[in-house]
C-alpha positions in Angstrom: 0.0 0.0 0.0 1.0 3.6 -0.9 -0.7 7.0 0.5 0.9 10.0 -1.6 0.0 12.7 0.6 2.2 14.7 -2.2 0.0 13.7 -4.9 -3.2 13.2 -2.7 -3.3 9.2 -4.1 -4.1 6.1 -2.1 -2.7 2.5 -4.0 -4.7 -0.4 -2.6 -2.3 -3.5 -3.5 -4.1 -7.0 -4.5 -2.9 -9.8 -5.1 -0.7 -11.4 -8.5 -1.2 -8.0 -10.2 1.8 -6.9 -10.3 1.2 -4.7 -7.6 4.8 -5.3 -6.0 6.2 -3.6 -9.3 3.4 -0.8 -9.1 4.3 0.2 -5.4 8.3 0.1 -6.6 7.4 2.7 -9.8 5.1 4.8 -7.6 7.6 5.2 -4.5 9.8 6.6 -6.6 7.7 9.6 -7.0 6.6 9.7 -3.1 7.7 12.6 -0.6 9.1 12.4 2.5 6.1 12.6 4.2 4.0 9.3 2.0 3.1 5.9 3.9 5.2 3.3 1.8 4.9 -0.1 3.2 7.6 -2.8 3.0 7.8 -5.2 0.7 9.6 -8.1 -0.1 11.8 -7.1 -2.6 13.5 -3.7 -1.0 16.6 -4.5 -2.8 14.8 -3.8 -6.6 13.7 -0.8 -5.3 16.4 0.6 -4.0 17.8 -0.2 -7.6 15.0 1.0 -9.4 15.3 4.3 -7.3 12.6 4.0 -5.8 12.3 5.4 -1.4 11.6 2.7 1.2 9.5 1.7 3.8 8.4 4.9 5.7 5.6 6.0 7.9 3.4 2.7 7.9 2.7 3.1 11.6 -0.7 4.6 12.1 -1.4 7.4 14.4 -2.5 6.2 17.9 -6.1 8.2 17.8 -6.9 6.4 15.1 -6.6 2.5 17.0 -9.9 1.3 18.1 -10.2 -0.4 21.6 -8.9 -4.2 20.0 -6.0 -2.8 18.3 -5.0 -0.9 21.8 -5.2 -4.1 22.8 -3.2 -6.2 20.5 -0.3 -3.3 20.4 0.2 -3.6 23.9 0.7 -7.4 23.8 3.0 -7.0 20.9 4.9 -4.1 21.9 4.8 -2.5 18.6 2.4 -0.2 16.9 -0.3 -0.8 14.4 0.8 -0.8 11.0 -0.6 -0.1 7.8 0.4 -3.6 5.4 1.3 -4.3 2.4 -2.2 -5.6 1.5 -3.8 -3.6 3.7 -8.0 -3.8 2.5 -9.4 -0.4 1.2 -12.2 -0.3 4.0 -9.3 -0.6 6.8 -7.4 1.9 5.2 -10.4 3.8 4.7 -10.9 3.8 8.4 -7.3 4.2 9.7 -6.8 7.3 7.1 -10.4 8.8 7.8 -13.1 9.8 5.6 -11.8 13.0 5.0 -8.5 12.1 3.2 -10.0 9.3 1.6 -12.6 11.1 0.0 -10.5 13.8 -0.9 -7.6 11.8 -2.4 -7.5 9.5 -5.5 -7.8 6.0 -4.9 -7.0 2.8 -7.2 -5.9 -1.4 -7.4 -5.9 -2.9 -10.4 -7.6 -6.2 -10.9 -6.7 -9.5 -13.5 -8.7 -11.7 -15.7 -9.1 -14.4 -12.8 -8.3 -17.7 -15.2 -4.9 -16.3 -15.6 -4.7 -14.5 -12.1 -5.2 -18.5 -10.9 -2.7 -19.7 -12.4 -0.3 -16.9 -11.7 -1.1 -17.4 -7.9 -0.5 -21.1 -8.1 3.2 -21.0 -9.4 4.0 -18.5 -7.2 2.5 -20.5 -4.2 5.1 -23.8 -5.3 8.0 -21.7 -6.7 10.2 -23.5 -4.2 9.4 -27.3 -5.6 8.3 -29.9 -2.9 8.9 -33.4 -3.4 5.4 -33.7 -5.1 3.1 -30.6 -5.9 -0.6 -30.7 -6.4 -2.4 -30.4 -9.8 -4.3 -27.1 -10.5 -7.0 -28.6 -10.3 -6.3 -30.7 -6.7 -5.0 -27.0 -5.4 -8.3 -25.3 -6.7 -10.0 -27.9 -4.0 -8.5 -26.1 -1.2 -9.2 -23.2 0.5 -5.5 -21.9 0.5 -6.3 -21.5 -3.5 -7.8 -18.6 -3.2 -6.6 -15.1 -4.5 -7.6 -11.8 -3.0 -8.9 -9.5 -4.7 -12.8 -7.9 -4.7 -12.5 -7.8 -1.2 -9.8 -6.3 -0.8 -11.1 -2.8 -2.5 -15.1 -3.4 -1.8 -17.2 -2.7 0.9 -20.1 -4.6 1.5 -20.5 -5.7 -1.6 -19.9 -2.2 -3.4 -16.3 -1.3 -4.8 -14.7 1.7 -2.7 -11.9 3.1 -4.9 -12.3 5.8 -7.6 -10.4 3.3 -10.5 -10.2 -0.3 -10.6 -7.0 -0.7 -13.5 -6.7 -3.3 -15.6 -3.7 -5.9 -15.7 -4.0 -6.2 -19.7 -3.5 -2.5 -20.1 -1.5 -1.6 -17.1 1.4 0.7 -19.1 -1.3 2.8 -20.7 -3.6 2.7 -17.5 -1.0 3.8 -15.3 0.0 6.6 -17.9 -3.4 8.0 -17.1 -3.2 7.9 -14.1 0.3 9.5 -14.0 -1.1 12.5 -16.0 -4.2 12.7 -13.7 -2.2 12.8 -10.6 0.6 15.0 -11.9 3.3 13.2 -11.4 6.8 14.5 -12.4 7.0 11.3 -14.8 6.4 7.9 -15.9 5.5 4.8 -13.4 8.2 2.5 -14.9 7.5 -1.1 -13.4 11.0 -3.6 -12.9 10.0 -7.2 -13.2 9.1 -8.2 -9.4 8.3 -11.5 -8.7 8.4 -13.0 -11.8 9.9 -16.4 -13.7 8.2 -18.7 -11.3 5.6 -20.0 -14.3 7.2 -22.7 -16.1 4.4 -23.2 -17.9 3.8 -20.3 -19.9 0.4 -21.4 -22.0 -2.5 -19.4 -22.5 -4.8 -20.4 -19.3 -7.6 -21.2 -22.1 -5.3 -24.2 -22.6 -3.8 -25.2 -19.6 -7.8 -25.0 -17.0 -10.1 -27.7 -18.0 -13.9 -27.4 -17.6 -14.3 -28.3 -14.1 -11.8 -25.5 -13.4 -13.4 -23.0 -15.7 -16.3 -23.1 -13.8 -15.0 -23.5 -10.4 -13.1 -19.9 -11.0 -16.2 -18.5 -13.0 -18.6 -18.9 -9.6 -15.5 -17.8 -7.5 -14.4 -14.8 -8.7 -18.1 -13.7 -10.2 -17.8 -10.5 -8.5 -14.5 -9.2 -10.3 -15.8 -10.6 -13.7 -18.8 -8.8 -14.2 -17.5 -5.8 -12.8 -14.1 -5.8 -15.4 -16.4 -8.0 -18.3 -13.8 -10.6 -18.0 -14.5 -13.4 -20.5 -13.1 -16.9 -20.6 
C-alpha cells in the first residue's frame, strides 16, 4: 500500500497484479512525508530508485479499543500492510483524506490471475506438488482481490485498473495525478511459471467453472471473458 500525501493518491495493493512492481514505480515519485509499506523485494527498489519503507505506523487516535489491545501485547504499533484492505485503510486514514484523495488497485482476468497465484505458491518445488486442479479444491487457492477494494458488496476506490493494459492505465493515471514522470515497473516477482500457456489451454472445464462462480464478482464488474 501507498498514500501519496504529495499527490493526494491512495494505492490499494491485490494480489498477482503486479502490484509489488506498481508500489516500486510509484515510491519513486513519493515525498518524504508518503506511507510506503515494505515489501519483499527492498533490494529492486532501492535499484530501481525507488524510497523505502516509511511511515506505515498509524497514528495512535486512530486505534480502536482491540488494536489498543493487541499493540500492547506485541509491543509494537499498528501498522498499515502491504495488503492492507481499502475499508481498513479507509478507516485508519479517515473519511476525509479518503474522500478527498485518489484511490486505485488494479484487478486481473481471474483464469490467468489462478494460475499466476499457483506457481508463485510452489515456486520453491516440494517433493510432489498438487495439480491445479487438486490445489483449486482447497481453501489456500484462493486469490484476493474484490474484497480487498469493496465494501459490502460495493467497490470503494475511484479506479479499478486493468492488468492487460497496465502501461497505458498507469499513464493515465500519472497524467491525472501529476506526477513529475512515468511509473516505470521492474519485473518483481516474476519467472516462477514454467508453464507459460495461455490459461484457455492449460484449465479444464471443471476449473473453468469452479473460477467462474468464484471470482463472479470481479468478472462482471471488469467484463472478464473466458
Amino acid at each position: 500500500m501507498i498514500v501519496s500525501h504529495q499527490h493526494r493518491f491512495v494505492f490499494v495493493k491485490t494480489f498477482k497484479t503486479a502490484g509489488t512492481s506498481v508500489e516500486i514505480g510509484l515510491s519513486a515519485h513519493c515525498g518524504p512525508d508518503d506511507v510506503i509499506t515494505p515489501i519483499m523485494d527492498e533490494d529492486l527498489r532501492r535499484a530501481s530508485g525507488g524510497r523505502g519503507p516509511q511511515h506505515d505506523r498509524v497514528p495512535v487516535h486512530r486505534y480502536r479499543a482491540p488494536e489498543i489491545a493487541a499493540a500492547l501485547r506485541r509491543r509494537d504499533w499498528v501498522r498499515f500492510a502491504e495488503h492492507t484492505p481499502a475499508v481498513t485503510a479507509r478507516r485508519l486514514l479517515g473519511r476525509r483524506v479518503w474522500n478527498d484523495y485518489f484511490t486505485f488497485t488494479i484487478e486481473r482476468n481471474p483464469w490467468d490471475k489462478v494460475i499466476s497465484a499457483y506457481y508463485w505458491r510452489f515456486r520453491e518445488v516440494p517433493p510432489r506438488w498438487p495439480s491445479i486442479a487438486e490445489w483449486l479444491q482447497t481453501s489456500r487457492s484462493h486469490v484476493m482481490g474484490f474484497e480487498l477494494y469493496a465494501d459490502d458488496g460495493s467497490v470503494i476506490v475511484d479506479r479499478v485498473l486493468r492488468y492487460e493494459s497496465l502501461d497505458d492505465e498507469l499513464t493515465e493515471v500519472a497524467a491525472l495525478l501529476g506526477l513529475a514522470g512515468p511509473v516505470v515497473l521492474p519485473r518483481a516477482k516474476t519467472g516462477y511459471r514454467h508453464d507459460q500457456h495461455p490459461y484457455r489451454e492449460v484449465l479444464g472445464p471443471a476449473e473453468r467453472e469452479r473460477i467462474a462462480h468464484e471470482y463472479a464478482r470481479e468478472i462482471a464488474l471488469m467484463g472478464y471473458e473466458f
